[in-house]
N, C-alpha and C positions, 0 to 999 in steps of 0.2 A: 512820787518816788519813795521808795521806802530804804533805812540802814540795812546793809545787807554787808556779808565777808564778801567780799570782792578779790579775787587773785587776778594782778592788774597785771604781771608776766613772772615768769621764773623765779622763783624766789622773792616774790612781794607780793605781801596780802595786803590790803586797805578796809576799815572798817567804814564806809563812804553810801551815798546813798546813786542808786541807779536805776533807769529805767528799766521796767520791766514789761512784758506784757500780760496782764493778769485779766482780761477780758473774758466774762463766764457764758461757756455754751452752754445748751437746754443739757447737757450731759455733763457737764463737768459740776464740781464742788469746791468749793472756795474755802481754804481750810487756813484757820492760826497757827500755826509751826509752835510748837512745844519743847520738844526734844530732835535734837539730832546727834548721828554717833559719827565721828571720824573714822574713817575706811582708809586703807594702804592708798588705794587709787589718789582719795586726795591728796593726801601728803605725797607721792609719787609725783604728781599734776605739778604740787608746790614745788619740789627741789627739782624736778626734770624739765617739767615744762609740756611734757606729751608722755603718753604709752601708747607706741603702737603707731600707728598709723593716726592717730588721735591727740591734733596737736593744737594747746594753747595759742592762737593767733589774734586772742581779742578779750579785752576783761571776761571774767567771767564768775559766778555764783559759783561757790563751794555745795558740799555737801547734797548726802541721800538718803543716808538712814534715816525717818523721819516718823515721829508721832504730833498729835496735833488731834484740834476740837474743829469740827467743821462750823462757820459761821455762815453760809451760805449755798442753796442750793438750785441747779438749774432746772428747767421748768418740766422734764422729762426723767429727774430723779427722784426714785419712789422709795429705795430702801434706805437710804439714808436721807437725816433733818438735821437741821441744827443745833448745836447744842452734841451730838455725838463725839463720843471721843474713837481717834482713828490712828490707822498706820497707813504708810502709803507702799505702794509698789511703782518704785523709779522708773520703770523702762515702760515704753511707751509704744506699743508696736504697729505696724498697720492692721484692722482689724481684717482686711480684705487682701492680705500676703497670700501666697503659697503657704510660706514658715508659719505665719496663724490657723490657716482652716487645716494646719498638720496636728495644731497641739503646738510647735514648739518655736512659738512666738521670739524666746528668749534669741534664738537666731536670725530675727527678722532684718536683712541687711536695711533696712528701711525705718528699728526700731529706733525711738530717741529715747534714751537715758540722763536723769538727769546727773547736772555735774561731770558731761562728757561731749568735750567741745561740738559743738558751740552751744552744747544746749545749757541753762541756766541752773544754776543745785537749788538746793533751799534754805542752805544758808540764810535768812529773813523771815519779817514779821509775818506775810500770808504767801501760799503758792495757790494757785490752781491747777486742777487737777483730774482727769478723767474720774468719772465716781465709779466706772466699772472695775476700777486699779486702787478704789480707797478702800478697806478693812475696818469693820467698826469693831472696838476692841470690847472685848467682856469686863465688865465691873471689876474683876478681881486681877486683871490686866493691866499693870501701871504707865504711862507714860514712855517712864526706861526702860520697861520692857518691850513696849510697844515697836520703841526704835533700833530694838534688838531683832527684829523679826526679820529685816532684809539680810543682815549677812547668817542667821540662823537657817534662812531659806536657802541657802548655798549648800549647806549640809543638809538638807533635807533632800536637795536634788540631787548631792552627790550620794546619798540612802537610797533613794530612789533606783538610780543609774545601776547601784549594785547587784541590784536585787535581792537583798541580805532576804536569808533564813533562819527562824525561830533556831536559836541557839549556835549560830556563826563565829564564831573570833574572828574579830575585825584589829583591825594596826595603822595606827595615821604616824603617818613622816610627818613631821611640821607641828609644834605645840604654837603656833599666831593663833589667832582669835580666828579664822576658820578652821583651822584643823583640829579646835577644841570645841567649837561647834557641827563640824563634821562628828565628832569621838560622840558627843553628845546624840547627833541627830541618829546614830547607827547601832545606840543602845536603843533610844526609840522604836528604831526599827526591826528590831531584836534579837543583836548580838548578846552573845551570854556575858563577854566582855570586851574590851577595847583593847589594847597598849596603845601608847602614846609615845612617841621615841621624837627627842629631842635633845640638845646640848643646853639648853639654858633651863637648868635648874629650878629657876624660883616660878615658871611658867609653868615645869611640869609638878610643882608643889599647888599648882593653884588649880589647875583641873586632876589631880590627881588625888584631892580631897574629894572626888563624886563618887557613889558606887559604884562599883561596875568598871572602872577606868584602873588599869593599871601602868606606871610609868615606865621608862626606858632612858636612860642617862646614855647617849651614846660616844659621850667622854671615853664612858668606861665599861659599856657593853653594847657591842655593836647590835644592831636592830635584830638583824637576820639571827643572833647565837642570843638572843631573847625569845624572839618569836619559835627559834627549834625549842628551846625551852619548854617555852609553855604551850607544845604542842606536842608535844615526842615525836620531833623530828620533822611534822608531817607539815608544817606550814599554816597561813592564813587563808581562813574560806575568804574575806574580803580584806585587800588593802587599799588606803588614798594613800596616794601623797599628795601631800599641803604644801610643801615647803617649795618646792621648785627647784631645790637644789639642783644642781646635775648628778653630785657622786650619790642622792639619791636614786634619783631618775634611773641611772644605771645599774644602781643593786636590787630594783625593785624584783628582779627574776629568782634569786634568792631567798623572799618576804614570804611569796604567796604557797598555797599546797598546789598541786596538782590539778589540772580542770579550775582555779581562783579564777577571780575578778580582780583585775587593777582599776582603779579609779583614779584618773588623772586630774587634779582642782588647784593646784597648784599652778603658776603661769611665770617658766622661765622668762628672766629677761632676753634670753640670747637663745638661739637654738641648742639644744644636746647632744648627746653620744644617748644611742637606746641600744641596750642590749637583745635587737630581734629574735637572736638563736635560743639566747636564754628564756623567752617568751614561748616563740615556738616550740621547746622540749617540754614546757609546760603544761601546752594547749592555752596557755593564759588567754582569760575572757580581757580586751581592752575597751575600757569606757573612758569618755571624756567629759567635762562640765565647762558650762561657760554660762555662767547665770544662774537662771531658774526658769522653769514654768507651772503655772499652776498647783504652784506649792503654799501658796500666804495662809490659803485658808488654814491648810493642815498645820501649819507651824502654830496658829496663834491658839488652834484648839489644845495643841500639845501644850503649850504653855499655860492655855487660862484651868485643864485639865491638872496642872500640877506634874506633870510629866516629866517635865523639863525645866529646870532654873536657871532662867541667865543672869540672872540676879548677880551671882559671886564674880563675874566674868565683869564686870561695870567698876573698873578700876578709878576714875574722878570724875563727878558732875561741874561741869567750868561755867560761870554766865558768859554770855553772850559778848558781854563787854570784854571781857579777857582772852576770847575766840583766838584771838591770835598767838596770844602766850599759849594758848591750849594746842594749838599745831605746833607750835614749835616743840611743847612738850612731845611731842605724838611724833616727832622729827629724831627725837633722840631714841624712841624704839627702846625704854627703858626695860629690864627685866621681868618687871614688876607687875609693866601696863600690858592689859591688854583691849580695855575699850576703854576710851575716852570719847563722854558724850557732853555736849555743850546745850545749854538751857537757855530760851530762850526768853526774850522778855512779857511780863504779863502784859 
């Protein structure tokens, strides 16, 4: 049994050891956990208890974001050895779905994720791992970057979902760490710029230091009388919303130009009010995201490329031993924070 965070029900964490099943097939890879990054979903799991239809009914491992050095390999594994340093991809799908031989596995009613009941996070010293879902990172690829890759992959697929064009003005509702890695992933993708429209301040100060990004305080100027702004009138070729608000949800009809793309990434807790007619006068293009797929590669090449820094977005490294003061940290949803990653033991 190994020390692992353990969320034993609603609101208690236990730093405690528990059975695992870590038993290696000819395809899987046996990997040391290094870095892990706190995601909403956990701390969500931690103060609710469920999301969704997805409910805590039995202890359970934290965490997903994950970097880590592989120490062993199964007997059918050729691209990766030991000794490699890797990232993983948490969700686990059937390879023989429907939603798999589509491409979009990330919808696999059948996929397992980890850190989503019942299945176990990585929170602890080694996971196992499919190796066709492990990422071996490039030299110049650190660790905390490494564990930057899963929710950077969010914004890569809501890029994707857009289908942005070489010089697009792009607009994200929501400055949280996906909607600042969305803003990020849509300059990649080749928005001439972003806006970023938010009410908290020191969040839009921290991605609002990248090129290409410009902010939106919607204290004090509303998104849509920015967005006419800095389009004479005509709107956004691509907007996300991130935030899930509803009163954005509902002004989204407003954001975009004529003929746009909405990108929906953002996941109310409760159903909305959607402005259809206001869509409709549009023609607005509606897209949705719910994960990723076959995105890891591209994210870590943009990274180890120098494309992208998530570097500044890596708000505290916590050891392992303090994992729990570190959620509670990551519970108060500070201004300031936006990734908290926990380090794991040598």
């Amino acid at each position: 049994m190994a020390t692992s965070l353990v969320l034993e029900r609603k609101g208690q964490l236990a730093l405690r050891d528990i059975a695992l099943d870590q038993d290696l097939s000819p395809t899987d890879v046996r990997i040391a956990v290094h870095t892990v990054g706190i995601c909403g979903s956990d701390v969500h799991y931690y103060t609710h208890g469920k999301i969704g239809p997805f409910v805590v009914e039995q202890p359970m491992v934290l965490g997903h974001e994950a970097s880590g050095t592989v120490v062993e390999v199964g007997a059918q594994v050729t691209h990766l050895k030991p000794g490699d340093r890797v990232c993983m991809e948490p969700g686990i799908p059937d390879a023989t779905s429907r939603a798999a031989k589509l491409g979009i596995y990330n919808v696999d009613p059948a996929v397992r994720f980890w850190a989503t009941p019942p299945v176990h996070g990585c929170l602890t010293p080694q996971v196992v791992h499919p190796a066709a879902y492990t990422y071996r990172l490039p030299d110049q690829v650190s660790f905390a970057q490494g564990a930057m890759v899963e929710p950077f992959a969010i914004g890569m697929q809501a890029a994707l979902r857009a289908r942005i064009q070489p010089g697009d003005i792009g607009l994200v509702t929501g400055a949280g760490p996906i909607g600042m890695m969305t803003a990020l992933a849509a300059l990649a993708g080749g928005c001439a710029k972003v806006l970023v429209a938010d009410l908290a301040q020191p969040k839009l100060d921290i991605i609002g230091a990248y090129p290409g990004i410009e902010t939106v305080n919607i204290r004090t100027t509303p998104a849509a009388q920015a967005i006419a702004e800095a389009t004479d009138g005509w709107g956004a070729d691509v907007v996300f919303e991130c935030s899930g608000a509803a009163p954005a949800i509902l002004g989204l009809p407003a954001l975009a130009r004529p003929g746009g793309a909405v990108v929906l990434v953002g996941m109310p807790v409760d159903p909305v009010p959607v402005d259809i007619v206001g869509l409709q006068a549009k023609e607005l293009r509606i897209e949705t995201v719910f994960r990723y797929a076959n995105v890891y590669d591209r994210a870590i090449s943009l990274i180890a490329a120098g494309k992208v820094d998530l570097s500044p977005l890596i708000s505290a490294t916590i050891p392992f031993a303090d994992s729990i003061a570190a959620f509670d940290r990551a519970v108060e949803a500070r201004d300031t924070d936006v990734k908290i990653q926990i380090r794991m033991p040598d």
